[in-house]
N, C-alpha and C positions, 0 to 999 in steps of 0.2 A: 403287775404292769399291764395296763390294758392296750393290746389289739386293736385301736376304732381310730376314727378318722377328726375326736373331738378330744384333748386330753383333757381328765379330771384337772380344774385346778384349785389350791389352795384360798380358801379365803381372802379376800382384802383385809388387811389389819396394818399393824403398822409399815410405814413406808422399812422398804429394804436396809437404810442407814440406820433406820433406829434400831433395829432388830440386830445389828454386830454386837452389841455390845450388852444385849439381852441377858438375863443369867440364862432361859433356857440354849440359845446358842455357845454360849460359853461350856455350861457342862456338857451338851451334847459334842462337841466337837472331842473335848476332853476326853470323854467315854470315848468315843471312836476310834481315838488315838492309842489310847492306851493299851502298853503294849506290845504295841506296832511300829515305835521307831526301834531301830537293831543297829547299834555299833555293826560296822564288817573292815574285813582286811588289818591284817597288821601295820600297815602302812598305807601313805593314798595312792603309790605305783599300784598295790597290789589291786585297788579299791577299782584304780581304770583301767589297769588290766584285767579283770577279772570280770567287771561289768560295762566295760564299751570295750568290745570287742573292734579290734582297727582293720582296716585293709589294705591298709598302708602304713608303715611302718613309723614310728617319729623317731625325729629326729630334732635335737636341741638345734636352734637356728638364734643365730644375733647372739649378742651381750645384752641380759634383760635386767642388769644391777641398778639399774637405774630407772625403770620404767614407772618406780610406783612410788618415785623420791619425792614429788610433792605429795602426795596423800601423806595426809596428817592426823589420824582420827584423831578426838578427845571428846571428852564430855562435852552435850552441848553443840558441837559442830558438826554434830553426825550430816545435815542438809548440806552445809559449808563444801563437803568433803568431797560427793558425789559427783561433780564434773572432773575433780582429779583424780579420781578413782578410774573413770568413762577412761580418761586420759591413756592412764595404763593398762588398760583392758584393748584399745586400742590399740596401743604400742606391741603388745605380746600377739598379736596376733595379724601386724604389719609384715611378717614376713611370708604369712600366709599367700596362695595363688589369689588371685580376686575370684576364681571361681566359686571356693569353699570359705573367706573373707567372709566373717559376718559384723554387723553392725551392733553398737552400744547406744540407747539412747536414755538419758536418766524424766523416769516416768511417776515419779511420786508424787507430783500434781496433775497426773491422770487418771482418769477414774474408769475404770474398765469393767463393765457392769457382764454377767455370767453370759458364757457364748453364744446362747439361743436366744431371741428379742422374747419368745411368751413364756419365757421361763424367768424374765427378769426380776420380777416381783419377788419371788418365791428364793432369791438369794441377794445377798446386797454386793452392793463395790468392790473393789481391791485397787490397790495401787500399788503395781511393784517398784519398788526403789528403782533397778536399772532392766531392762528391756533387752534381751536380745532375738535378732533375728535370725533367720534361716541363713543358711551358709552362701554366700555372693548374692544374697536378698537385701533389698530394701525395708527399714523397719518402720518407715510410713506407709500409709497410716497407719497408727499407731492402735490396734487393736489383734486380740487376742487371734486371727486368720494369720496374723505377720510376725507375731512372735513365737521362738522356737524355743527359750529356755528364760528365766528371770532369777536375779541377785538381789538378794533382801540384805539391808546391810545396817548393821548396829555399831554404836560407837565406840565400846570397850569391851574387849575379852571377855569380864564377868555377866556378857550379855546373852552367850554361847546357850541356848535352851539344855543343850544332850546331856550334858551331868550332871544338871540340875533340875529339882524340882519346884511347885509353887506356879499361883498363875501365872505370873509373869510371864515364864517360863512356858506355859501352854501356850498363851496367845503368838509369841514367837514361834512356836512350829505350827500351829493355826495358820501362821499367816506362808508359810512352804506350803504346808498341807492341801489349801486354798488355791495360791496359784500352779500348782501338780494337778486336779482336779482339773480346772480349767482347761490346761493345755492337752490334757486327755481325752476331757471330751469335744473340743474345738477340734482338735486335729484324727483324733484316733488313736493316738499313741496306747502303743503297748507297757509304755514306761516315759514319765516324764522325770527329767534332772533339773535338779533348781541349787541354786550355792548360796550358803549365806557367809556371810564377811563380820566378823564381830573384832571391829578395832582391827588389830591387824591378823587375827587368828579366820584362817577359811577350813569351811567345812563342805563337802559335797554331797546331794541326798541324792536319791533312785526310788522314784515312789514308782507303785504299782498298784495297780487293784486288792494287795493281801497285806500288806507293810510296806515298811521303807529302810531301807539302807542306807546308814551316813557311816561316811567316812571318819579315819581320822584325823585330829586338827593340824594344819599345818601354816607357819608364821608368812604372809605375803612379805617377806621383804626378806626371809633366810630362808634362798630357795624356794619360794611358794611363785614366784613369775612364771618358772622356769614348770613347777607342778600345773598351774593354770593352763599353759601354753598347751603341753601335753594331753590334757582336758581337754581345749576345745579344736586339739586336730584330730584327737578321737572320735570327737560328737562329731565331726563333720565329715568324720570316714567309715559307714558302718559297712558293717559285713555284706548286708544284704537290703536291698534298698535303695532310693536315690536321693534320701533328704538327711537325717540324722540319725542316729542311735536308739534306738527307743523307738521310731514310725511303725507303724505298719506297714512290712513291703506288699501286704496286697490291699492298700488303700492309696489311690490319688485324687488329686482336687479336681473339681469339675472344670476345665478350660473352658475358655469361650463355646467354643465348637460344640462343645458336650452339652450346655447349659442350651442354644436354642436349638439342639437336635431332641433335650427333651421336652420345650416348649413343642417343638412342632411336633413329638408322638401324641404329648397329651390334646393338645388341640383334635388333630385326627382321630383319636379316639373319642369326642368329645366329653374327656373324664368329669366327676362329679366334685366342679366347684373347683377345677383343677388352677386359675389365676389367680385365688386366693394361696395358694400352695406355690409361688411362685417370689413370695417376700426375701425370703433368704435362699437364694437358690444357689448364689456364689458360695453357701459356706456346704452347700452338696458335697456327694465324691464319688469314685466309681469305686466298685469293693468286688472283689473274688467270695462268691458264695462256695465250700468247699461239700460236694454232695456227697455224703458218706455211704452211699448207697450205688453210687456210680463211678468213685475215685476224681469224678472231673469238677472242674471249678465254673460256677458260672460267673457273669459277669454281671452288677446291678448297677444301677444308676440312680443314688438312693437323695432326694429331692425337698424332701420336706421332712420337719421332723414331730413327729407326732407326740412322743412323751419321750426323757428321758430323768435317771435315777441320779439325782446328782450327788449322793454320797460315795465318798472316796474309797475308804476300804471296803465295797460290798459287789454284789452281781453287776453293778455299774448299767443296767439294760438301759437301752436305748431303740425305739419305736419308729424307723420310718417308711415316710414312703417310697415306692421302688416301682423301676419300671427295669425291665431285663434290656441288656445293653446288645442287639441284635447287630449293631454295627459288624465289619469286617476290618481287620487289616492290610492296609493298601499303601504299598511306598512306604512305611513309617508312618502313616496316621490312621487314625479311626474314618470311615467312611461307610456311607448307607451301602447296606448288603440287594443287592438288586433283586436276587434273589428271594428276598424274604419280603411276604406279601401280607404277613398278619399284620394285625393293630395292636401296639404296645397295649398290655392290660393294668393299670396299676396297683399294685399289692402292698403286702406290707412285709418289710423285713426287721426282724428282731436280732438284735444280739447282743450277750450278756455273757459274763463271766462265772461258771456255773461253779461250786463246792465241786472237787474230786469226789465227797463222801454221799453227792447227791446224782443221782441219774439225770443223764444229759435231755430234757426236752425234747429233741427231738426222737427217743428211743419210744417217746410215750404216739409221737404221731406215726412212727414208720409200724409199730402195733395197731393206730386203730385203719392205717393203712391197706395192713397185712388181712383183717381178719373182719373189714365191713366193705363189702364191695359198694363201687361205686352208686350204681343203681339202687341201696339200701342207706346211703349216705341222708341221714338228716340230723340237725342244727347242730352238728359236728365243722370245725373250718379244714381245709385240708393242705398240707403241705406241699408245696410244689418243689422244693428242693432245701436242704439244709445238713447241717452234721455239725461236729466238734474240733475245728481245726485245728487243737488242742491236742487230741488226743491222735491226732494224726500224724502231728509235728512229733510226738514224743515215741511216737512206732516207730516213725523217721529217724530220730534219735539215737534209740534204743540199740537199732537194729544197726548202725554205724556205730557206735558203741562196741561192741560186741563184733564187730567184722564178720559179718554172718557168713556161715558155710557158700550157704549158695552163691557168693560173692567167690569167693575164693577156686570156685569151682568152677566161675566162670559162666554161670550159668544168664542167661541176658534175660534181663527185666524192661517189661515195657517201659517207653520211655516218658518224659511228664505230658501232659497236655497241651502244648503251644508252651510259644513264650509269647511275651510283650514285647517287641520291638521296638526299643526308645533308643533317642539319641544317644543315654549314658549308660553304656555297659556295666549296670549292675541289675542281672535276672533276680525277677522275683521267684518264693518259694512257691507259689502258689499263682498259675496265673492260666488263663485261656485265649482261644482266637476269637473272639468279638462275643461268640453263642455256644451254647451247647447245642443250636443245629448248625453250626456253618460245617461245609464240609471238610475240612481239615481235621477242627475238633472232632468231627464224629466218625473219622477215621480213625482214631486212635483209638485201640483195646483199653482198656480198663476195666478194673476191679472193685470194690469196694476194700480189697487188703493189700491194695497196691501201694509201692515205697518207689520213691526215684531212685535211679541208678545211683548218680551220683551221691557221693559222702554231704552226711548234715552239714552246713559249712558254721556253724555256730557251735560254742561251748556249754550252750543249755538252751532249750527249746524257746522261743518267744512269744508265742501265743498262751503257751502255760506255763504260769508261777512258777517260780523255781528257787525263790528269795528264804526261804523255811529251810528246804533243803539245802541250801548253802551254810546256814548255819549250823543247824544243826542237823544234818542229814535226814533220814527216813523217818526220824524220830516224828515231825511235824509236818509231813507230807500229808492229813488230814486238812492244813491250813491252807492249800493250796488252791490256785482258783485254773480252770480250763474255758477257752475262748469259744462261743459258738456263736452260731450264724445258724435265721433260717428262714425263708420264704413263706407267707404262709398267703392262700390265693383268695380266701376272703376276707372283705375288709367291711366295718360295720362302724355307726356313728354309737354312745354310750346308753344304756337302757334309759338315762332320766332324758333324755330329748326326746322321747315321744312324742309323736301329735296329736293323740289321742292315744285312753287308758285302754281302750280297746286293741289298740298295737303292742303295747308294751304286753299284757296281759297274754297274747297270744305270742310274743317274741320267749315271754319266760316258759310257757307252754314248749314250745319249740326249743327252747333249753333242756328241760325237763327231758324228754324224748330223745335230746340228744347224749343225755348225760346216760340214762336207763341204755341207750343201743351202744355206748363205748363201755358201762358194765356189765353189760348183759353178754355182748359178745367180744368183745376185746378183755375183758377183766382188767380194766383201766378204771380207778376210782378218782375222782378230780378230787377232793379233798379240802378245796379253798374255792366253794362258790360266795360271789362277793359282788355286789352291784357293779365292780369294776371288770368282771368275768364274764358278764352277759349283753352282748352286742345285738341292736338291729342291724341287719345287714342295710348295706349301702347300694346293693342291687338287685335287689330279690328276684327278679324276671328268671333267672335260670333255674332257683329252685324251688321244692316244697316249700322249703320255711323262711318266716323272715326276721329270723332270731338263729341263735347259736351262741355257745359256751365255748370260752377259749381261755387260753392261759394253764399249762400243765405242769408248769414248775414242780408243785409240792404233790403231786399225782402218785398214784403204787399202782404198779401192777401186781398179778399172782404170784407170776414168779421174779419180783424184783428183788434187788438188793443185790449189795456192790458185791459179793461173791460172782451172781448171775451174769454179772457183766464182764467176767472173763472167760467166755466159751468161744470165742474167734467172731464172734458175730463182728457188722458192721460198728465204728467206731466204740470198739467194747477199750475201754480204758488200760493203758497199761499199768499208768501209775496206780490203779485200783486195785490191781494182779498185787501190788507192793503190800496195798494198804490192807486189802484182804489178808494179806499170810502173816500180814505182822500182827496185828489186831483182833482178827478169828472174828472179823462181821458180824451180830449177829442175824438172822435171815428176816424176810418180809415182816412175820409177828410182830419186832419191835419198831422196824421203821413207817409200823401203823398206828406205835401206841404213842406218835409224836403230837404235841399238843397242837394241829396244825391246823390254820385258817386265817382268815381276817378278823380281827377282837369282835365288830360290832353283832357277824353272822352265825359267829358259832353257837351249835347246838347247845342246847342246855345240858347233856349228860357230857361233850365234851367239857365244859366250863368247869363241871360240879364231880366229876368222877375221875381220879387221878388213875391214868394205866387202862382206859377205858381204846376198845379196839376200835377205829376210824371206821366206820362200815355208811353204806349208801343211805339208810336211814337218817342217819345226820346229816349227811348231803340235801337230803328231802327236806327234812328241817329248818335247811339255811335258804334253800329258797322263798321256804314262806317269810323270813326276815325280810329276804332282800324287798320281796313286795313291799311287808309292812315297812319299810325304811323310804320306798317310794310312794307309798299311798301318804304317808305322813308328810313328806314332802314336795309332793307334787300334784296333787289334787287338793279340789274343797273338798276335804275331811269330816266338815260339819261338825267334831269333837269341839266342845265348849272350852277344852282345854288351851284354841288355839294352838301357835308356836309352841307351846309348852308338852305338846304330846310327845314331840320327837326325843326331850330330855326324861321324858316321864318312862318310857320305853327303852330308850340304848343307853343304856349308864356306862360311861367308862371309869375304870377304873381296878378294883379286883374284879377276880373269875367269880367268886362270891355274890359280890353286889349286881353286875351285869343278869345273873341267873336268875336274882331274885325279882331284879324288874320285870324280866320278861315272862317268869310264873304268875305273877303279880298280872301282868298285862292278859295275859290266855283265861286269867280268872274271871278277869271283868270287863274283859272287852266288850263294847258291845257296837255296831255300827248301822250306819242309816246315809248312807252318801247321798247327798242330794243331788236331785235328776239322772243316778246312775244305779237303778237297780240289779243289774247286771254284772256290777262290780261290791254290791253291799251284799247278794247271793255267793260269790265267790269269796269274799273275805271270811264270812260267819260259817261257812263249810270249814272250811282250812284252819282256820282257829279249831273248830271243835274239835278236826282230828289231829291235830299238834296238840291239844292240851288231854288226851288220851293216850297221846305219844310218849309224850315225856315219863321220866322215873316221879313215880310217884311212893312213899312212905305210907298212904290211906289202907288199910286191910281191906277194904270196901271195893278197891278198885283195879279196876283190871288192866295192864297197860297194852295197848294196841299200838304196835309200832308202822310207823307209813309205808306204805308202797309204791311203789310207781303208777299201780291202778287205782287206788285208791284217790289219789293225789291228781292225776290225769283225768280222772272222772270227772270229776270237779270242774276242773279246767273246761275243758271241752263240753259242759252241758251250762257254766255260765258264759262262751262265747257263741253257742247256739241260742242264746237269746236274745231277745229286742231289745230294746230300748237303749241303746250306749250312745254317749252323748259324740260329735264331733269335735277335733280338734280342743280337748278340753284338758292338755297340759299347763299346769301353772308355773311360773317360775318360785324356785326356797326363796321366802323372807325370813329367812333364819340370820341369815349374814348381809354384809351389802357387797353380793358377789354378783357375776352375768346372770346368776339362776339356774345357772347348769352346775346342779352337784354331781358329785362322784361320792365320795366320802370328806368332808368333812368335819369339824370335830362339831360338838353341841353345847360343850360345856364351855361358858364363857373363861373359866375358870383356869382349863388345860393350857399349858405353855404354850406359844406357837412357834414355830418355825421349825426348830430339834423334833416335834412332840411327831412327827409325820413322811411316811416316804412320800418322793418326788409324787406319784401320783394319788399325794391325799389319804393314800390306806394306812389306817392304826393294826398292825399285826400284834399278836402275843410277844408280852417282853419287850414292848417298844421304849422309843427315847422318853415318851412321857413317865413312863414308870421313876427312871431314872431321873428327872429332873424331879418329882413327885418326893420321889426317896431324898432329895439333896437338899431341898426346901423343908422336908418334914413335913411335906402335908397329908400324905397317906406313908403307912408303914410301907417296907417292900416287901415283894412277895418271894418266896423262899426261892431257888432255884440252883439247877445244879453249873456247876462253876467248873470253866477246863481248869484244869492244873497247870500253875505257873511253870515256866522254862524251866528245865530244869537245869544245876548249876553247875554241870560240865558235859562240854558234849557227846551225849551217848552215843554207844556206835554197837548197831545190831548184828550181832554176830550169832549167829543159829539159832535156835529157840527165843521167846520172845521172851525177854529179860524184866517188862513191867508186867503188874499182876494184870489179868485176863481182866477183872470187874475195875480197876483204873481205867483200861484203855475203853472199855467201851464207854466208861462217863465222861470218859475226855469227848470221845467221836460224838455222842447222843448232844453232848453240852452245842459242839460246833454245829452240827447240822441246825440244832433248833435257833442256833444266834444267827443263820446265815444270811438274810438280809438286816440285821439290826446286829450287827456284827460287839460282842463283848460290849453287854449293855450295863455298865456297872457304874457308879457314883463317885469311883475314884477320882483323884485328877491327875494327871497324864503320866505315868511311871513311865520312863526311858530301863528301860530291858539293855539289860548291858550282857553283851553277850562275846566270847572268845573265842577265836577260829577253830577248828578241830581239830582235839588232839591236844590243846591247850592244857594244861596241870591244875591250873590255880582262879578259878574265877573271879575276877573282882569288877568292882562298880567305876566306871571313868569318873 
């Protein structure tokens, strides 16, 4: 997921409608799912007691025997049905105060197209049957900022998806799956609830970033008014929070007030191109950044959105923009701090839902933090504040859990940072006074292992997963996903918007250098450089360089791995402490021999040598890709091949075929760029020591693997030369896109929509495989597979009770699926699963 201020986007190809009913969106969604829906609760009291936690007690109100006496489903009249339906939906929750009152309105002739406008393309429509809003809110207009939950509704019982399989069957929880997505990333939700109605049988789901949870079925007209009613005084009373069950309580909407206080920072700061960034600025919000390094919360005001992930079970990232919210609190509102005389800077803030069995991102910045001083800092970006709120919440947790001694003893714990002072008395968990410089907030002690006084007020953390664990306890606490946030203070536009080859060529340069000073001195190996990883900077004036690599998701350090991240350090995971001791991790060795990068850049010994150790050489490797991906695409190339080079060079498809184009390519490349001998000196260099690099089978030949200096030489003595042409970016005609690639696919051939993450990158193991595999156009490629649930719930009781070489191919399977989450061909298995402690497993 790229850092810049341009997102990669997706080819034009078919309009968004035609694409629902695509077979590659059909199997991918399938694949996605699979799996990941979970029966829970013996019952549906248990289902909303157990997952909407209340703070207010219910209580049965009215006689509701009656409320759903005309709804009449039958075949056929399922449309018919839906205002009487509205009707009693209405009726059960007429007793309600008008405060937490929400509205019904039936929306199956609305088309509600995915929450972000430039993301529209890139997903098509939904129409939920019936609409509901936020609690004493109005549900017009009628779009995805005003809706708080939605009912999909079928006309007969045998419509019910859960115990069944067959498409059918799929496309019905497709269509929950879809609208839970949405309302995730519209709002922020930590968890969205959607019900479906089949004939007179209702079901309740919990979707999350890892799975989803449905309930069991129960008959709306025997006792289910009275289930419903229960339902939605839950959602409207959560524990913590001021909107529903599921929100994030450290997330609100931007108010007016907020929206032209950020007009007028970015104005004054005269930011770059900042009214263009101004479109959707109602669907903003303000967010607690949780600084694991400081224990305090900052405050952002996060304004545009640059890229986000829009698939449902994965990291979910999301890319915006962000200005720090220096405001104070005054009276009960937000107000300019008089005191503070800086100029809002605008940055970028990331946040994603990271694998427990992956190291948190920001542990890779507070490293190269730690161990590059400022003044040695080049085309490296730096973090200004961030952490795992995740794993903060679960210390929180943990440590109430357990009634810690020190509690007991009385001993006094600094207390939280500020609260927020809102009308409706319900404290967030996480919250500050305007800044982390006003001086209230920065009178308060903190730690980085600091816990509030006060007991967790929840029955499972909400920023981390906890849906695995419920079912089956510790057993699948690998499949768990942990919330993080994190500020990062440079922001760059994408390596292919050059304005000349000369820029881009010195921006990768300025990569290069930056990648060599975080392995040289930090032992941070970036692991996945990828045209989407190497940014021009947006401001260069402050530094040396005007390029930088960014994005450390799949990064290792020396001494990483999930063991290492239980030594007390900052945000060191607890639920890792878990996974470690049950599982025996094993150390950095293996979580370097992962098959890890973006498909089109990987080195050719990763592609071609299975167990092969990730080392910086490969890194050096993929850079020269990334060139060659841009010189084919954005410059006159002068290759007589035309368009045809870029398929002649990145073959998608197996590790096989890819390796063999690109030996193929080092063998006979030959170049001659016209008017740019500057860039025809640097290409013919870099080929020669790539194709000396590689593993070679010749007894004749000797392999020379790259360097930093090697590779740097190069660099720096064809940008000390004349002659580079001006302004001589061209736009891809490869597709009929703006011209701005990122990654796009090349083969007209590959599926679209399924075939690629939101920002365009084909990783290893991606949905194209799998739709590839279902059509039979290429075989699939062999791969290790977690092991199915297993069919009673285990319960870990002293030594670890699966074999040692099981668990680690369960954990190596997960980490490697982690954003292409169980990429398999199946169509959607419903995992029937029994509460713990259950005898007898069986299938609903």
């Amino acid at each position: 997921m790229s850092i810049s201020t341009s997102s990669c986007r997706k080819p034009a190809g078919l309009s968004s409608d035609a694409k629902h009913d695509s077979q590659a969106v059909v199997t991918g969604w399938a694949s996605e799912l699979s799996g990941r829906i979970l029966p829970y609760g013996s019952n549906t009291d248990d289902f909303i007691d157990a997952l909407l936690p209340c703070s207010t007690p219910y209580r049965p109100m009215s006689d509701l025997s009656a409320a759903f006496t005309a709804y009449k489903p039958a075949p056929g009249k399922e449309i018919r049905e839906y205002p009487h339906l509205c009707r009693g939906l209405k009726a059960i929750v007429e007793p309600f105060p008008s405060s937490i009152k929400p509205e019904f309105a039936v929306t199956h002739l609305t088309k509600l197209s995915f929450p972000f406008d430039a993301f529209v393309k890139h997903h098509h429509q939904t129409s939920p049957d019936i609409s509901v809003s936020f609690p004493g809110k109005s549900i017009r207009p009628i779009d995805w900022q005003s809706i708080a939950m939605v009912i999909e509704v079928k006309a007969e019982e045998k419509d019910d998806p859960f115990p069944r399989r067959g498409l059918k069957n799929v496309r019905t929880v497709e269509q929950l799956a879809k609208n839970a997505r949405n309302l995730m990333l519209a709002h922020g939700f930590l968890a969205a609830y959607v019900v479906g109605i089949y004939g007179n049988s209702v079901r309740i789901a919990r979707f999350d970033h890892t799975c989803a949870l449905v309930s069991k079925a129960f008959n709306l007209k025997v006792g289910g008014a009275k289930t419903l009613q229960k339902f939605f005084w839950h959602f409207a009373h959560p524990m913590v929070g001021n909107t529903v069950v599921g929100a994030d309580p450290t997330v609100t909407p931007l108010d007016a007030g907020s929206q032209e206080w950020v007009k007028s920072e970015l104005r004054k700061a005269n930011a770059r191109n900042w009214p263009r960034h101004m479109s959707e600025l109602r669907k903003g919000r303000r967010v607690e950044v949780y600084d694991e390094k400081t224990g305090r919360c900052v405050p952002y005001l996060l304004y545009h959105v640059v890229d986000v992930n829009g698939r449902l079970f994965s990291r979910a990232t999301m890319v915006w923009r962000a200005i720090e919210d220096t405001r104070i609190w005054r009276d009960g509102r937000l107000v300019a701090n008089p005191a503070c005389t800086t100029v809002a800077k605008p940055r970028i803030l990331k946040e994603a839902w990271r694998q427990l069995i992956r190291t948190a991102e920001a542990q890779f910045y507070h490293r190269l933090n730690e161990k590059i001083p400022e003044e040695r800092r080049y085309g490296l970006p730096k973090m200004v504040c961030g952490g795992d709120i995740g794993v903060f919440e679960y210390r929180w947790w943990k440590d109430s859990q357990k009634c810690s001694p020190r509690r007991k003893r009385g001993r006094r714990i600094s207390g939280p940072p500020g609260r927020v002072h809102s009308a409706v008395p319900s404290p967030l968990l996480f919250s500050s006074m305007g800044s982390s410089t006003s001086p209230p907030a920065a009178g308060v002690s903190l730690s980085s292992d600091y816990i509030p006084q006060e007991g967790f007020p929840l029955p499972h953390p909400l920023h981390q997963t906890y849906s695995w664990r419920l079912v089956y306890g510790n057993e699948y606490v690998h499949r768990e996903r942990s919330h993080m946030r994190m500020v990062i203070d440079d922001v760059g536009r994408p390596l292919t918007e050059f304005v000349s080859t000369r820029e881009m060529v010195r921006a990768m340069r300025d990569a290069i250098k930056g990648h060599e000073l975080a392995w040289k001195d930090a032992k941070l190996l970036h692991r996945d450089v990828s045209v989407g990883n190497i940014l021009i900077a947006d401001n260069p004036e402050g530094n040396d360089f005007i390029g930088f690599i960014h994005d450390f998701d799949y990064s290792s350090m020396e001494d990483d791995g999930i063991p290492d991240e239980c030594d007390g350090g900052p945000a060191k995971s607890a639920s890792a402490i878990d996974l470690a001791q049950a599982y025996e991790i094993p150390e950095d060795l293996a979580r370097k021999k992962e098959h890890t990068g973006t498909f089109y850049f990987m080195a050719i010994e990763i592609l071609t040598e299975p167990g092969v150790i990730h080392d910086a050489h490969h890194d050096l490797e993929s850079f020269y890709w990334v060139l060659i991906w841009v010189f084919v695409r954005h410059t006159n190339h002068g290759d007589y091949r035309g368009k045809g080079l870029c398929d002649a060079i990145f073959k998608f498809g197996s590790d096989e075929s890819s390796a063999d184009a690109k030996s193929g390519w080092l063998e006979r490349a030959r170049f001659n760029v016209p008017g740019n001998k500057p860039l025809t000196y640097l290409l013919e260099e870099l080929t020669a020591l790539v194709l000396y690099h590689i593993p070679t089978r010749r007894r004749d030949a000797r392999r020379t693997l790259l360097t930093y200096e090697s590779v740097l030489e190069v660099f720096d003595k064809a940008l000390a030369m004349d002659g580079w042409p001006e302004n001589d970016w061209r736009p891809c005609e490869l597709f009929k896109t703006d011209g701005r690639t990122g990654i796009a696919p090349i083969l007209a051939t590959v599926p679209d929509e399924a075939a690629y993450s939101n920002d365009g990158s084909v990783f290893y193991k991606n949905p194209v495989q799998v739709l590839l595999t279902a059509t039979g156009t290429r075989p699939p490629k062999p791969k290790v597979v977690l092991p199915p649930p297993p069919r009673t719930a285990p319960q870990l009781r002293g030594p670890m009770t699966r074999s040692r070489a099981r668990a680690k191919r369960a954990i190596a399977a997960v980490m490697e699926e982690d954003e292409q989450d169980d990429c398999s061909s199946r169509s959607l298995l419903v995992t029937s699963v029994q509460p713990k402690g259950s005898k007898k497993p069986r299938r609903e």
